[in-house]
C-alpha positions in Angstrom: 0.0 0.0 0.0 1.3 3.3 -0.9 0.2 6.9 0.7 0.2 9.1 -1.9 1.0 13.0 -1.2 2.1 16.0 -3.6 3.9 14.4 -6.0 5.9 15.0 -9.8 4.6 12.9 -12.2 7.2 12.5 -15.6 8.3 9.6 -17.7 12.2 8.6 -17.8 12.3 9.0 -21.6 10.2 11.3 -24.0 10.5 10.6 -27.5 13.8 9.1 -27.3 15.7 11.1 -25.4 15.8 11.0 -21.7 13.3 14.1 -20.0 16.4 15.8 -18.2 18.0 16.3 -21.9 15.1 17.9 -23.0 14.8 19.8 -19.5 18.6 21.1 -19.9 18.0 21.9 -23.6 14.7 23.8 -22.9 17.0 26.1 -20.4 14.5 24.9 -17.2 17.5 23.6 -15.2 19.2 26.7 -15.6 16.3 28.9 -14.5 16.6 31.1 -11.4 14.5 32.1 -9.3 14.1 35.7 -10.3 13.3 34.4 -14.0 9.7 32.4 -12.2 6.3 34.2 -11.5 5.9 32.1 -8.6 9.5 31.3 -6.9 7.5 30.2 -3.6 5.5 27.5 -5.5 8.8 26.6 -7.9 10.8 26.0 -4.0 7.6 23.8 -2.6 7.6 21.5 -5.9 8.0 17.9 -4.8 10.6 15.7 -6.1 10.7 14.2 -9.6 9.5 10.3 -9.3 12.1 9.0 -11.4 15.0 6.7 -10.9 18.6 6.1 -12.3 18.3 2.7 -13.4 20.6 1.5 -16.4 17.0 0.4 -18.1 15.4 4.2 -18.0 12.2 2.3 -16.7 9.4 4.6 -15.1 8.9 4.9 -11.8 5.5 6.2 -11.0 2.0 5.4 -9.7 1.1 3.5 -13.0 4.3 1.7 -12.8 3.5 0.4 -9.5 -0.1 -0.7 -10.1 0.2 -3.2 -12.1 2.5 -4.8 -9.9 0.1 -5.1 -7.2 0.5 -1.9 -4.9 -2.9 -0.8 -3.4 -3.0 3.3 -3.8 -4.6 5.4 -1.1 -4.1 9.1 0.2 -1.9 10.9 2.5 -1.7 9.8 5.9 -4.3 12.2 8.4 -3.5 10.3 11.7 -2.2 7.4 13.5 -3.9 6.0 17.0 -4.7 3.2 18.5 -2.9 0.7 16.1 -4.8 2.4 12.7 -3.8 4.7 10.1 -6.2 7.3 8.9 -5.6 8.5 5.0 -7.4 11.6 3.8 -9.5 11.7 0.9 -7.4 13.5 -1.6 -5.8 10.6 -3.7 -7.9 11.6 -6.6 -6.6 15.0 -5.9 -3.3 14.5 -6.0 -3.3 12.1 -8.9 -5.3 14.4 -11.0 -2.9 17.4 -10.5 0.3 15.6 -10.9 -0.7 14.4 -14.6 -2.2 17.9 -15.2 1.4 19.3 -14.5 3.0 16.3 -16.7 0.7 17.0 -19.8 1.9 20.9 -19.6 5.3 20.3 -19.5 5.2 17.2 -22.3 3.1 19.4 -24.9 5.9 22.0 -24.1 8.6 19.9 -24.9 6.5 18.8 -28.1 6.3 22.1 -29.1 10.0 22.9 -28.3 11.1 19.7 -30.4 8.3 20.8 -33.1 6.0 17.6 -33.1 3.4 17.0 -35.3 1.3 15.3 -32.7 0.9 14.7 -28.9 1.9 11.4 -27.5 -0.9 9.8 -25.3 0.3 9.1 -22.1 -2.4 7.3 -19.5 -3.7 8.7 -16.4 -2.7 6.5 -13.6 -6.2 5.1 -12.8 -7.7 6.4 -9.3 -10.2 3.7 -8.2 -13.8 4.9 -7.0 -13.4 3.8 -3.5 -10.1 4.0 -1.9 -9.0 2.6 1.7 -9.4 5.6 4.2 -8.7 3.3 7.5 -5.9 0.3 7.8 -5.1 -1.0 11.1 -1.8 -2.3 11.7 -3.0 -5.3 13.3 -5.8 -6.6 11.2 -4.0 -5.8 7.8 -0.8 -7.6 9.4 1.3 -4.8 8.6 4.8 -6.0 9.1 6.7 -3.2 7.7 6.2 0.8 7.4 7.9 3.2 5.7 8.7 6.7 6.9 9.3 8.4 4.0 8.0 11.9 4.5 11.5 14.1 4.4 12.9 15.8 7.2 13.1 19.6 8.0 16.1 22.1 8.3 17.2 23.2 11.6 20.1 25.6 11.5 19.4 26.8 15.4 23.1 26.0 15.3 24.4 28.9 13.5 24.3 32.4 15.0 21.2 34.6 14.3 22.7 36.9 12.2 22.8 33.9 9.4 19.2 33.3 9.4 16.0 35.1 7.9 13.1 36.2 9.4 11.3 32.2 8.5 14.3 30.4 10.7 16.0 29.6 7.4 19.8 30.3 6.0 19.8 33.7 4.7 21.6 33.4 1.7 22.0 35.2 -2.3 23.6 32.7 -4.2 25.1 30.8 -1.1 26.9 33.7 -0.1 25.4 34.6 3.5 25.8 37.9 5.1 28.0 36.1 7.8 31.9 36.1 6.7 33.2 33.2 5.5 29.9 31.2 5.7 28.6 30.1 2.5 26.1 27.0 1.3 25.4 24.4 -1.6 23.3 21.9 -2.4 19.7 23.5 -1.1 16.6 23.7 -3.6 17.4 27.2 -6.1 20.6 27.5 -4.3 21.9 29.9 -8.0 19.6 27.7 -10.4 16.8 25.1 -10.6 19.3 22.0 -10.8 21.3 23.6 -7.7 20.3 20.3 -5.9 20.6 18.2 -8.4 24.2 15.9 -8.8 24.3 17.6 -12.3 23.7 21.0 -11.5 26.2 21.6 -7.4 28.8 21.5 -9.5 28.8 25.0 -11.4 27.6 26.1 -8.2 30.5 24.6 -6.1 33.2 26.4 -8.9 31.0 29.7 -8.0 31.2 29.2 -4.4 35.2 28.4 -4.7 36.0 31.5 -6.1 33.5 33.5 -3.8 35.7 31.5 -1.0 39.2 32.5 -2.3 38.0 35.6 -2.4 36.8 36.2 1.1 40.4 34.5 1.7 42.6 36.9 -0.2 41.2 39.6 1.9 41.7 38.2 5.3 45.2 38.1 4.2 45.4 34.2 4.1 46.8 31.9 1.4 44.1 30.2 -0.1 44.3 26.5 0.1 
């Protein structure tokens, strides 16, 4: 059984070229956040569902229903040995391949395709499970995967914003010598991708030297 929240719905390739080709070539990975209408809504996004496998397969909800897995949606609550999962499956589902189908008939246009490629809805059923108790279902494994929060209580107040966050343009905080990589539109929309922290950790370098050369220290 799989809890299904907010998620990012595209396939691994789209006509024959894998989607982060047509994503780099389209100029989306390089977007900042100045160049979006919404950079609030562009920072909450939810993770792609895709996976590296040698194969390209697709990892989504319609990959994982045929093989069995029962879809319900998020989790509300859990007491007394039971799970309570709200009512929003079709929801979620429905907005997910709404957000697909833009970004697909913008890549056909981009790649100037005579027609649309049909790619089918993952199928919501009419009733879905809103209670499961542990005990009765014999659950025998759960998993947690819901993320984690930031907590940078560590770091002096100076470094943080008014939202408890690092305050940061570009990774370069306001605090000397501090600096970050890796977070979500960091410089650019791939900032925390494995493809994309490395232009930023070249930027960063030099923004480090820098701050070095001025203490008076030989950088490293």
């Amino acid at each position: 059984m799989l809890s299904v929240g907010k998620h990012t719905r595209l396939p691994r390739r789209w006509r024959a070229r894998d989607i982060f080709w047509w994503l780099r070539e389209m100029g989306h990975l390089a977007e900042r956040l100045d160049d979006l209408a919404d950079a609030e809504s562009a920072r909450r996004q939810p993770s792609l569902q895709l996976a590296g496998r040698p194969d390209r397969t697709d990892v989504d909800l319609a990959t994982l229903q045929p093989l069995g897995v029962e879809l319900t949606g998020r989790v509300q609550g859990i007491a007394d040995g039971a799970i309570a999962f709200a009512d929003d499956l079709a929801v979620s589902v429905a907005a997910a391949d709404a957000k697909q189908a833009r970004l697909l008939a913008e890549i056909d246009r981009f790649a100037g395709a005579a027609r649309p490629i049909w790619r089918d809805p993952v199928a919501v059923p009419s009733t879905y499970r809103r209670r499961l108790s542990l005990t009765d279902a014999s659950i025998g494994t759960v998993i947690w995967a819901t993320g984690y929060a930031r907590s940078f209580a560590w770091l002096e107040p100076s470094a943080l914003g008014p939202d408890g966050e690092l305050a940061h343009r570009d990774g370069i905080t306001g605090v000397p010598g501090l600096y970050a990589l890796g977070f979500r539109f960091l410089r650019k929309r791939d900032s925390h991708f494995i493809g994309g922290v490395g232009a930023d950790a070249e930027a960063i370098a030099a923004e480090i030297a820098r701050h070095l050369d001025r203490d008076g220290r030989k950088a490293a």
